[in-house]
C-alpha positions in Angstrom: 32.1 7.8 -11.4 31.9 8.4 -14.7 28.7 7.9 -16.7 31.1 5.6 -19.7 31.7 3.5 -16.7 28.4 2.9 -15.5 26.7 -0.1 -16.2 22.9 -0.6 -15.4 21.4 -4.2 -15.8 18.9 -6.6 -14.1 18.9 -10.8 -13.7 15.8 -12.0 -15.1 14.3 -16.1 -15.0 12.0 -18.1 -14.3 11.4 -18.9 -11.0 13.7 -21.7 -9.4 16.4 -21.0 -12.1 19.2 -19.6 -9.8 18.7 -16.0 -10.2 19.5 -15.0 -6.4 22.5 -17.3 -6.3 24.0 -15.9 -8.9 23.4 -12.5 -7.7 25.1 -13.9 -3.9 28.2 -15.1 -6.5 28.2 -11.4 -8.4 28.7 -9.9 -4.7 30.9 -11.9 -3.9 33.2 -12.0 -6.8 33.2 -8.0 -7.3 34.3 -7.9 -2.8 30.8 -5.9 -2.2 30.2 -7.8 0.7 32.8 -9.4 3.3 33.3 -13.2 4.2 31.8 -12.5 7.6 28.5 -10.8 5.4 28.6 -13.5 3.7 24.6 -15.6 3.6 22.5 -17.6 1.2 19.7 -15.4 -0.3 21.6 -12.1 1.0 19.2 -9.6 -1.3 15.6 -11.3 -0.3 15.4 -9.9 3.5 12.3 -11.2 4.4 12.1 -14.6 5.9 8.9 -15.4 3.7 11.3 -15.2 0.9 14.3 -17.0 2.1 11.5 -20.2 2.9 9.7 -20.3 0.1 12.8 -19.7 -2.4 11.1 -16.3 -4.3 11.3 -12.8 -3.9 8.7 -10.7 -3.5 10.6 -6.8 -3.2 13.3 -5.7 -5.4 16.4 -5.1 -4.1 19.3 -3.4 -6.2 22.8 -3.1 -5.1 25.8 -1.2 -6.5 29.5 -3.0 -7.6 32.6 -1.9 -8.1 34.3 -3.8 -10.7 37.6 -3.7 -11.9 38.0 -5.1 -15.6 41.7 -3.7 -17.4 42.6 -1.8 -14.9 39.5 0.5 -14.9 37.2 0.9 -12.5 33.5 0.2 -13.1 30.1 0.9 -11.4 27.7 -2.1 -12.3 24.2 -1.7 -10.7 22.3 -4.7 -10.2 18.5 -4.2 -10.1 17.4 -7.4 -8.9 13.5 -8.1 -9.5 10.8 -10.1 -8.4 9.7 -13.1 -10.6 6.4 -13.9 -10.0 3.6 -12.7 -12.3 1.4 -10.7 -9.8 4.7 -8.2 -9.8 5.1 -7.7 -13.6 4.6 -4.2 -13.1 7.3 -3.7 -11.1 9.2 -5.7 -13.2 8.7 -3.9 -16.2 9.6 -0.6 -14.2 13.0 -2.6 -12.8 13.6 -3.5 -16.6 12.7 0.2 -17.7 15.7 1.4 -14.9 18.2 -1.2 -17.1 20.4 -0.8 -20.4 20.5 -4.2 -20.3 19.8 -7.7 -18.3 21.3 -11.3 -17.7 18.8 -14.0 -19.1 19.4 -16.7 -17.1 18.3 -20.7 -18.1 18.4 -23.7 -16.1 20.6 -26.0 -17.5 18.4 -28.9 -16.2 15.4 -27.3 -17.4 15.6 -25.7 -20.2 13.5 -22.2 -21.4 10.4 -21.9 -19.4 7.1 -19.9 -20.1 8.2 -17.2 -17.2 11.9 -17.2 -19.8 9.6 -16.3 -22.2 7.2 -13.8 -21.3 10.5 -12.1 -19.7 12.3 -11.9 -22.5 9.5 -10.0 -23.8 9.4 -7.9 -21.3 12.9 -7.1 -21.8 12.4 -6.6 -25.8 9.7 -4.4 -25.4 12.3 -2.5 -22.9 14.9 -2.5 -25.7 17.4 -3.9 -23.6 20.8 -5.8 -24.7 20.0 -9.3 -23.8 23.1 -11.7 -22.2 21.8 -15.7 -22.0 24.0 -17.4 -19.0 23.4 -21.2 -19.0 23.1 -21.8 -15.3 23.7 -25.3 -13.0 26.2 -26.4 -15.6 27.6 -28.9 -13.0 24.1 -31.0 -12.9 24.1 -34.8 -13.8 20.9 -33.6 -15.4 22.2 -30.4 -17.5 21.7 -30.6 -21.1 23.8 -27.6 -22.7 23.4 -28.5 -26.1 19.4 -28.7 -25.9 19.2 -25.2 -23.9 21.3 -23.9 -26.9 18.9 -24.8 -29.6 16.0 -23.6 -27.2 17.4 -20.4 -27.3 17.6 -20.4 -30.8 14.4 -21.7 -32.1 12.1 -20.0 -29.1 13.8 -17.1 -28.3 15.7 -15.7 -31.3 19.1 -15.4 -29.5 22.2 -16.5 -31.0 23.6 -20.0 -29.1 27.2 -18.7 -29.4 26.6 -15.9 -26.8 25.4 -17.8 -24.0 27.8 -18.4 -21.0 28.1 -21.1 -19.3 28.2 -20.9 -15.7 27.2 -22.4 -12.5 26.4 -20.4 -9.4 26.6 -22.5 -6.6 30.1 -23.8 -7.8 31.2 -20.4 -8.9 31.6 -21.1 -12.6 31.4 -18.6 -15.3 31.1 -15.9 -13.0 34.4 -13.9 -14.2 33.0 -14.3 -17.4 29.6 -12.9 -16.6 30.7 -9.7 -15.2 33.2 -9.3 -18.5 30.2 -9.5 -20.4 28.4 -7.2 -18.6 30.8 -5.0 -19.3 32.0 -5.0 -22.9 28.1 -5.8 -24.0 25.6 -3.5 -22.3 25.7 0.0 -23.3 26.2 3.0 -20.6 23.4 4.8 -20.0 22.5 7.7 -22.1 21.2 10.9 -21.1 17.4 12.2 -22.1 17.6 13.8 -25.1 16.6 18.0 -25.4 16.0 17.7 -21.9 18.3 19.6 -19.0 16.1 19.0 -16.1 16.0 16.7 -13.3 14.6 13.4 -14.3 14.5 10.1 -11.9 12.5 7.0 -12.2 10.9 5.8 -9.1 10.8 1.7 -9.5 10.3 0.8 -5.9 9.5 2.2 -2.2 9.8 0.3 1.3 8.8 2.5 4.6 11.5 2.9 7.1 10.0 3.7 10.4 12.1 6.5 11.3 12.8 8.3 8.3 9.5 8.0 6.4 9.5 6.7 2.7 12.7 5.3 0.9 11.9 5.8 -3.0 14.4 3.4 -5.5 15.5 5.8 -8.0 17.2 5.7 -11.5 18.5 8.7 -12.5 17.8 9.6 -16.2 18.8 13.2 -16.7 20.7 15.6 -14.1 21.7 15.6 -10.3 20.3 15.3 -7.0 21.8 16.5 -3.7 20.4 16.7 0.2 18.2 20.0 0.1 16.7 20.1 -3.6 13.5 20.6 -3.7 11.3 18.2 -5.9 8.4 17.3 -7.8 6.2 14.1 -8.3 5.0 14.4 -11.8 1.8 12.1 -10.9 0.8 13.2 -8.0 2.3 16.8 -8.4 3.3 17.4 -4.6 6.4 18.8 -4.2 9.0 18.1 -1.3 12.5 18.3 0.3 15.6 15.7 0.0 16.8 14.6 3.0 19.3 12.3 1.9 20.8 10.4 -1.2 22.6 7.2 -1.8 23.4 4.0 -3.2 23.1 0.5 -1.9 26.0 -1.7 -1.4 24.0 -3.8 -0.4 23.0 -1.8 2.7 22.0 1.8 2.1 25.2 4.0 2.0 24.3 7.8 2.1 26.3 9.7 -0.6 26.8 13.5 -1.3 25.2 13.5 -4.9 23.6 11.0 -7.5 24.7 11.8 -11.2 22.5 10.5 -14.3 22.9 7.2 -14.6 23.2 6.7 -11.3 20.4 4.0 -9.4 20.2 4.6 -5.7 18.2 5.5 -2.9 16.1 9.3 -2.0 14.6 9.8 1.0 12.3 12.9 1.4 9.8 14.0 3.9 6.9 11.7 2.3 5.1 10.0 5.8 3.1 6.9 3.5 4.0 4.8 0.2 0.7 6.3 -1.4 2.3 9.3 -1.7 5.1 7.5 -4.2 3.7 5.6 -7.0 5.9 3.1 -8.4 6.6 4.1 -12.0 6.3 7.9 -11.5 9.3 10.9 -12.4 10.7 13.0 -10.2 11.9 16.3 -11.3 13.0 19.7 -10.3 10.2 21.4 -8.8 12.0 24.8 -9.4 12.7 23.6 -13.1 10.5 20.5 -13.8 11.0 18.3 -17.1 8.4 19.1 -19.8 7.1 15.6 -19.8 7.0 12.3 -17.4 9.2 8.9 -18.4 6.8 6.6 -20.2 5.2 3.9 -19.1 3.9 5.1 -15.6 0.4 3.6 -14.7 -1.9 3.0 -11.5 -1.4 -0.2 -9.9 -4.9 -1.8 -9.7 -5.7 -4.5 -7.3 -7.1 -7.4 -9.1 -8.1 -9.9 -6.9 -10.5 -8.8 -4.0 -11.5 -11.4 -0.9 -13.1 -10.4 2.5 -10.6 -10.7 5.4 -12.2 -10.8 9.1 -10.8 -11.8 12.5 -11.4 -14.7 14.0 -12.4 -13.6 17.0 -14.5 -10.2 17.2 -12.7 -8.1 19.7 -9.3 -8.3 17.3 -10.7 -6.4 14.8 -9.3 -2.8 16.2 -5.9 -4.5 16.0 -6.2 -6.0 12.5 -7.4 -2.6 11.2 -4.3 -1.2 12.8 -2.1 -3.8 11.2 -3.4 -3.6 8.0 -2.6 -0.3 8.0 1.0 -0.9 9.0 1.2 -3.1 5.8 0.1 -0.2 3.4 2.6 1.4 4.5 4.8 -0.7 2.9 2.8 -2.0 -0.1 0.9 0.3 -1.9 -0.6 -2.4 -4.1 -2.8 -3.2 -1.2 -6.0 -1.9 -0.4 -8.7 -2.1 2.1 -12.0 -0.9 3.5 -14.3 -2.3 6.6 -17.1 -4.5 5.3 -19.6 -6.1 8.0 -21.2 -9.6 7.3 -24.1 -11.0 9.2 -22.1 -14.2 9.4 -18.5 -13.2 10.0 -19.4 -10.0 12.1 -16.8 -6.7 10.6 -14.0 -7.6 8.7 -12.3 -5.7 5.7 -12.6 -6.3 2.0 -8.6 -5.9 0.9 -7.9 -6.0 -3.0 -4.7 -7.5 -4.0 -2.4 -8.1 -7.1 -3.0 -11.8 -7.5 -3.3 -14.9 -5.5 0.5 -14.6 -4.5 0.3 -11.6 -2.7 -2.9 -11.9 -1.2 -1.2 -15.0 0.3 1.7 -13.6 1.1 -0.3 -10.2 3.1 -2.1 -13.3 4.8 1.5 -14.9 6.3 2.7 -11.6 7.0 -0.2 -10.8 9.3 -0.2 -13.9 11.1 3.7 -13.3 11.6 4.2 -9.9 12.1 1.1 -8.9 13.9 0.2 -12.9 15.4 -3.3 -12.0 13.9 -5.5 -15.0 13.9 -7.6 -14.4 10.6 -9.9 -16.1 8.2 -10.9 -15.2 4.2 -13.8 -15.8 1.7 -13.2 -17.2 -1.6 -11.0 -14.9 -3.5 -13.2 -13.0 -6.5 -12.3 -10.4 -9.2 -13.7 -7.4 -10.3 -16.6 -7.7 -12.5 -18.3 -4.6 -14.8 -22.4 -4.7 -14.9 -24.0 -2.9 -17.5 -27.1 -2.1 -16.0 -30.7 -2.2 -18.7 -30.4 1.8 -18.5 -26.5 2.0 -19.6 -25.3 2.5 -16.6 -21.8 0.8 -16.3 -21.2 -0.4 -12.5 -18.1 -2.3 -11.1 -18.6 -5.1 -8.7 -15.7 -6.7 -6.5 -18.0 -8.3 -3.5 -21.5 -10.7 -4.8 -23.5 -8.5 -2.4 -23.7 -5.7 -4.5 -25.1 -7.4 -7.3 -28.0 -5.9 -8.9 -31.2 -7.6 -9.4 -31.3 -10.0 -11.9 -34.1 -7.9 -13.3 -32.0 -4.5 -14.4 -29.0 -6.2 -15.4 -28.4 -6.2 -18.9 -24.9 -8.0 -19.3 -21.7 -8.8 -17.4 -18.6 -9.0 -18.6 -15.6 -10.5 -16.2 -11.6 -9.9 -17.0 -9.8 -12.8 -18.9 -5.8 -13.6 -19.1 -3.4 -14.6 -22.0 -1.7 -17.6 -20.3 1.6 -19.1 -22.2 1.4 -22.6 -21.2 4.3 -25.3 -21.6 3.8 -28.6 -21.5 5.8 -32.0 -22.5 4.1 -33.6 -25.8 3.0 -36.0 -23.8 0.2 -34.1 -21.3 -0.8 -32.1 -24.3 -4.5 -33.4 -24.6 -4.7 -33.4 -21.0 -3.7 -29.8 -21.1 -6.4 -29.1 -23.6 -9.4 -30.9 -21.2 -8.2 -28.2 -18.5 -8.1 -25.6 -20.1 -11.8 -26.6 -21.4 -12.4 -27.2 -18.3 -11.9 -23.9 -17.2 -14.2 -22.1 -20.1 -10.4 -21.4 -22.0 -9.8 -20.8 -25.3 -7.0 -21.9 -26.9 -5.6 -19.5 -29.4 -2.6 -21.0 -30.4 -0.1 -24.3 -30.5 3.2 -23.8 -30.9 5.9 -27.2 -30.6 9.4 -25.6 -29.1 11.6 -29.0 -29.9 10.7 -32.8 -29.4 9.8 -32.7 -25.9 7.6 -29.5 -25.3 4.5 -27.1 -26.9 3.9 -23.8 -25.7 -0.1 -23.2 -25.7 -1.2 -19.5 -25.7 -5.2 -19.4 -24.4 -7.6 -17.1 -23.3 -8.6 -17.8 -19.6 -11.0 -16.1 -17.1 -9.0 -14.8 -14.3 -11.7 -16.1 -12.0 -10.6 -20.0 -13.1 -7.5 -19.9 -12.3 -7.8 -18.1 -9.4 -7.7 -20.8 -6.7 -6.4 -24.3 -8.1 -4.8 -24.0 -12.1 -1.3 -24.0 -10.8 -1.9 -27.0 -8.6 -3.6 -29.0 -11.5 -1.5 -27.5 -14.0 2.0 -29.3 -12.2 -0.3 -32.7 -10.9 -1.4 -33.1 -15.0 2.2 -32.7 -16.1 3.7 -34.6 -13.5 5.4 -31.1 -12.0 7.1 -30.6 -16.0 4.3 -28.0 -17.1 5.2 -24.3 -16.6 2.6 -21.1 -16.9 2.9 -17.5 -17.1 0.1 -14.8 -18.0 -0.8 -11.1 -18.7 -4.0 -9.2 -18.2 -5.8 -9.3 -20.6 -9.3 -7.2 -21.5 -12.9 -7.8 -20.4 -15.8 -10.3 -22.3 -18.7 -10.8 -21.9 -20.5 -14.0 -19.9 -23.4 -16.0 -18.5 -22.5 -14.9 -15.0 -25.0 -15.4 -12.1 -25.0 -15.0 -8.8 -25.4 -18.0 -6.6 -27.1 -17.5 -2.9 -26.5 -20.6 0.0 -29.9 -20.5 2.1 -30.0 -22.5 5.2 -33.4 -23.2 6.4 -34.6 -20.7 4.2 -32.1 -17.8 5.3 -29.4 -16.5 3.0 -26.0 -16.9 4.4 -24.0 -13.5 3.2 -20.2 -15.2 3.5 -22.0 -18.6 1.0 -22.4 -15.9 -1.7 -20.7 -15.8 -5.0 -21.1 -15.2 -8.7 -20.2 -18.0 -11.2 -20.9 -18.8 -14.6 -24.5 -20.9 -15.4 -22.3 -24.3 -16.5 -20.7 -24.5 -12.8 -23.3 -22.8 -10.4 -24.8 -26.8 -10.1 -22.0 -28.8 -9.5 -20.4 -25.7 -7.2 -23.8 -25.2 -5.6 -24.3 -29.3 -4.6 -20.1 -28.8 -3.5 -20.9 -26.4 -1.1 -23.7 -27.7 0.0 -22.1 -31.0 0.8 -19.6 -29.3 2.6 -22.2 -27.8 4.7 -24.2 -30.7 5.5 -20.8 -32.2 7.4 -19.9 -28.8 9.5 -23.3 -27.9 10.4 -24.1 -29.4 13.4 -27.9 -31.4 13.8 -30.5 -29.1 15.1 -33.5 -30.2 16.9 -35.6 -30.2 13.5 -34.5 -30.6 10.0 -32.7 -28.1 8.2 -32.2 -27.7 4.9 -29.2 -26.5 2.7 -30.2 -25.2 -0.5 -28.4 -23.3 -3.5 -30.3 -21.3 -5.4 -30.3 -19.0 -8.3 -32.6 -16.1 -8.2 -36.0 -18.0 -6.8 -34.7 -21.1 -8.4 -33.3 -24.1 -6.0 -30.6 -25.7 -8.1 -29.0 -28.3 -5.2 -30.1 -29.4 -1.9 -29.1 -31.3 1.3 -30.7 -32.1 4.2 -29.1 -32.1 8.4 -31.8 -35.1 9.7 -33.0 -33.9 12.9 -31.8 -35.0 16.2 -34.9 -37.1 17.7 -35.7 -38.4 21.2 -36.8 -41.9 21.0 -40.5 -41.1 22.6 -41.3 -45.0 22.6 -38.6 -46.4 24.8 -41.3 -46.6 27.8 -43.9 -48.9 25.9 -43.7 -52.3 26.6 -45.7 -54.4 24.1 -49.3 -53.1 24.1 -51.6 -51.4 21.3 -49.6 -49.8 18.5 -52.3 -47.1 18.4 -50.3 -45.8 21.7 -46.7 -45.8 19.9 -48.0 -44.2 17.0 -49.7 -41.3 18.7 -46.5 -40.4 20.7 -44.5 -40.3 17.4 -47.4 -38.6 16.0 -47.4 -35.9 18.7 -43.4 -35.7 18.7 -44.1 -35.0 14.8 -46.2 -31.7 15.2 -44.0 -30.5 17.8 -40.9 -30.7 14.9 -43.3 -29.1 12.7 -44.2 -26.2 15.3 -40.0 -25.7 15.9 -39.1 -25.6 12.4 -41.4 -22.5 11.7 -40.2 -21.1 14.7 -36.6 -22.2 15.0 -32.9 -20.7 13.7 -30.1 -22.3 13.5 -27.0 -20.6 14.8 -24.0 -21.4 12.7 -20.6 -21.5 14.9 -18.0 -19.5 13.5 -15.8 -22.8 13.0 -18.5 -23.9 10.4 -17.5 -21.2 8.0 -14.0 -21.3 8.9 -13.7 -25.6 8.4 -15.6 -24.4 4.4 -14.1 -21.2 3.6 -10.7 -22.7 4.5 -11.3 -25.8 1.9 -12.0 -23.2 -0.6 -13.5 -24.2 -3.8 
């Protein structure tokens, strides 16, 4: 095919907004896939996906449409929409000479619209707005129109409407898609191989499948080439295209998006975001934009019984395999025996490597409270970077600590605006700025630390706003904070798996939480124990487990109360004597009944 005839572009949306149906219709319409092929959600393969209505891998698939008689080859590079995977995102987007902007009709432009469309600016793409759900009782055309307008800067006249449950507009889309992206262009004063990586999965039996975009030149089974990050070179085994199932081909042409399979044996070996080139001739320089994708949530995963813990190893390293983004390394705690501490992207995707164990190995596991990387500057200069509150320094040689922060865009109805504010507050944000979007709604843009919003922002954010409140964010840099870290000691012991670090305004009112919590899974000992949170050598919250007690005066009947009182006085100094001497065993379902409530 023809480069002229070669259309590259990507569906982006907020989640919810219809981006996978349409991209069912698109299939459809253009006879990719058959009647009898015919499903719901047929690009997100993973059942995790289909049930919870996201998609977590991209999947692109290649169209032949016929517009005028001539014969056109439109690649769709579908992408994941949730924030943890913006990196992929913006490597999708960089694989695109354009992209389908697609609105709920219902809903209007969300914050995810927005910090897409962004994404998709910076990419220098040709933006096409599709109105989508036309055919709700609910859809407001007119009021997405202006939305467009005012918050996004894109003329109202070239949106289409469309609906792709009911199959509306969808002739119309792909006419569009046609006469308004550009074809791709190849690299200017360059003659070398040149493909963008913007995905990987693992196929058992033939290694790693690499997503390519070809830029510049050809690639055929037997070339030999050259990752420009990692600089190891290797053999093609086989090219293709996907349609939507993987369809080996003789030869990929720039401008071309497909599939390359070489004799790489682990997704490390492929970073997303890298070039591949000629290893005979290689390109003079990379394809911007390429970075490391660094984990940035950590939490400590361990089995829940002991003797699993060769199998979970062995399944966590059947799940790097197929995501490179997560990481691991054994970790032993004197509470929850050997486990692994396992970074991931966000709070997403560490729930979603969680599910995927339970499922596809039937591992049986339990996590501490998810943290985030923190840099120490130490009173000698020394810059050290914490992900786990055990390796905290003494209080004594740390000079500062400084904990990453996000730019959220937050939107909100008028109406939960100071609400929206006290949250934010709450969470030790700053709001930077207010903007009002049209009579209904404000977009607020503040500076939050990752660490808040970790657990329990969404689920506030949508119970505030009565479900009508929408957030997206970006990474922002590091600041600096009163950060401590706050030890659980149960009769007198530290408790490894209790440990955290949190800022001086919440250690109190988290340290009396968790303490609480304690009090009612910890069961009574024979003497009293106490459950105390403290900072350094200070105790800042306390509760007590009463003791259990053997009434020792049941066998006096009336008499001198010199008698009774010397029995309890006895039973007394033998609680005294097992207190010094006693432990108390926590069972493992204690820490699983508090880690599981989180917070």
């Amino acid at each position: 095919m023809s480069i002229e005839r070669t259309r590259n572009f990507s569906i982006i949306a907020h989640i919810d907004h219809g981006k996978t149906t349409l991209s069912d219709r698109l299939l459809e319409t253009t006879q990719t896939i058959t009647q009898r092929q015919r499903q719901d959600q047929l690009l997100d393969s993973m059942d995790l996906e289909r049930e919870r209505g996201i998609t977590i891998k991209s999947h692109p698939v290649t169209m032949a449409y016929i517009e005028d008689g001539v014969e056109y080859q439109l690649n769709l590079l579908d992408t994941p929409g949730h924030v943890d995977f913006s990196y992929e995102v913006s490597r999708s987007l960089a694989a695109c000479e354009g992209a389908l902007l697609l609105v709920d009709a219902a809903q209007g432009v969300e914050a995810q619209t927005v910090a897409n469309v962004h994404l998709a600016m910076q990419a220098n793409l040709t933006v096409i707005p599709v109105i989508n759900k036309i055919d709700l009782p609910s859809a407001d055309v007119p009021a997405v129109k202006k939305q467009l307008e005012d918050i996004l800067a894109i003329p109202a006249d070239e949106a289409i409407e469309a609906s792709a449950k009911m199959g509306i507009g969808i002739a119309e889309i792909l006419a569009a898609v046609v006469k308004r992206i550009p074809p791709p262009k190849d690299e200017p004063d360059e003659n070398a191989l040149k493909c963008l990586v913007f995905d990987s999965v693992f196929d058992n039996f033939r290694g790693v499948v690499s997503y390519v975009r070809l830029m510049n030149g050809e690639v055929k089974r037997g070339t030999g080439i050259k990752m420009m990050a990692t600089g190891k070179t290797y053999e093609v085994k086989e090219v293709g295209v996907f349609t939507p199932k993987q369809e080996k081909r003789d030869i990929l042409r720039s401008g071309d998006v497909g599939y390359l399979i070489a004799n790489m044996k682990s997704s490390t070996e492929v970073k997303i975001g890298d070039t591949i080139t000629e290893s005979r001739v290689p390109a003079k320089k990379p394809l911007p934009g390429f970075k490391e994708i660094q984990p940035m949530v950590f939490s400590g995963i361990y089995p829940i019984s002991s003797d699993d813990f060769e199998q979970l190893k062995l399944a966590m390293g059947k799940l790097q395999i197929n995501d490179a983004a997560f990481t691991f390394q054994a970790e032993s705690s004197a509470a929850l025996g050997f486990g692994f501490r396992c970074g991931f992207l966000g709070l997403l995707h560490m729930e979603i490597v969680q599910e995927r164990l339970r499922r596809e190995f039937n591992m049986d596991v339990i996590s501490t409270y998810p943290g985030v990387i923190y840099r120490v500057k130490k009173s000698d200069g020394e810059l050290v970077e914490i992900d786990n509150p055990s390796f905290l320094p003494e209080p004594s040689v740390i000079d500062e600590i400084a904990e990453p922060t996000v730019k959220a865009y937050i939107m909100v109805p008028n109406d939960y605006i100071g609400d929206m504010m006290k949250l934010v507050a709450d969470k030790r944000g700053e709001l930077v700025n207010t903007e009002t979007l049209d009579s209904m709604r404000v977009l607020l843009t503040c500076i939050l630390p990752l660490n808040e919003i970790l657990v329990d922002f969404n689920d506030k954010l949508k119970s505030i706003t009565r479900g009508y409140g929408s957030m997206d964010y970006e990474h922002g840099e590091y600041r600096i904070a009163k950060l401590v870290k706050m030890d659980m000691l149960i009769a007198g012991e530290p408790v490894d798996a209790f440990s955290s670090i949190v800022h001086v305004s919440k250690a109190q009112a988290r340290g009396k939480d968790l303490a609480s919590k304690l009090k009612d899974v910890i069961p009574q000992q024979l003497f009293t124990v106490a459950i105390q949170a403290c900072i350094g050598g200070k105790i800042i919250a306390r509760e007590s487990i009463s003791a259990m007690r053997k009434n020792v005066t049941a066998k006096c009947y009336g008499g001198d109360i010199s008698r009774k009182r010397k029995l309890l006085e006895k039973q007394k100094e033998g609680k005294k004597r097992m207190k010094s001497i006693g432990k108390v065993n926590i069972p493992q379902d204690a820490f699983i009944k508090v880690l599981k409530t989180g917070d």
